[in-house]
C-alpha angles and dihedrals in degrees: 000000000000086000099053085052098044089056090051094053099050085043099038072162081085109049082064096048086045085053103053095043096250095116134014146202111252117225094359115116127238104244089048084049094058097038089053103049090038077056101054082032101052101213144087095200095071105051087053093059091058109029101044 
C-alpha cells in the first residue's frame, strides 16, 4: 500500500484520473482506492461528489 501512495504522490496526475474514472488502480480494492486518495486529498467532501 506505501507504494501505491508514494506513486501517487510523485503522479497526483493520477488521483484525478482515478477520479474521474479514466484510470484505476489494478488489484487494489475500492474502498482502498477511495481511503488512500481521501488521505493525500484531506477531505471527505470531495470523494463523495464524485463517487456517490
Amino acid at each position: 500500500m506505501q507504494e501505491i501512495v508514494n506513486f501517487l504522490l510523485d503522479n497526483p496526475e493520477v488521483i484525478e484520473k482515478v477520479m474521474n474514472g479514466q484510470a484505476s488502480l489494478l488489484g487494489v480494492e475500492l474502498d482502498d482506492v477511495l481511503s488512500v486518495i481521501e488521505g493525500i486529498l484531506g477531505t471527505g467532501k470531495l470523494m463523495n461528489f464524485y463517487w456517490h
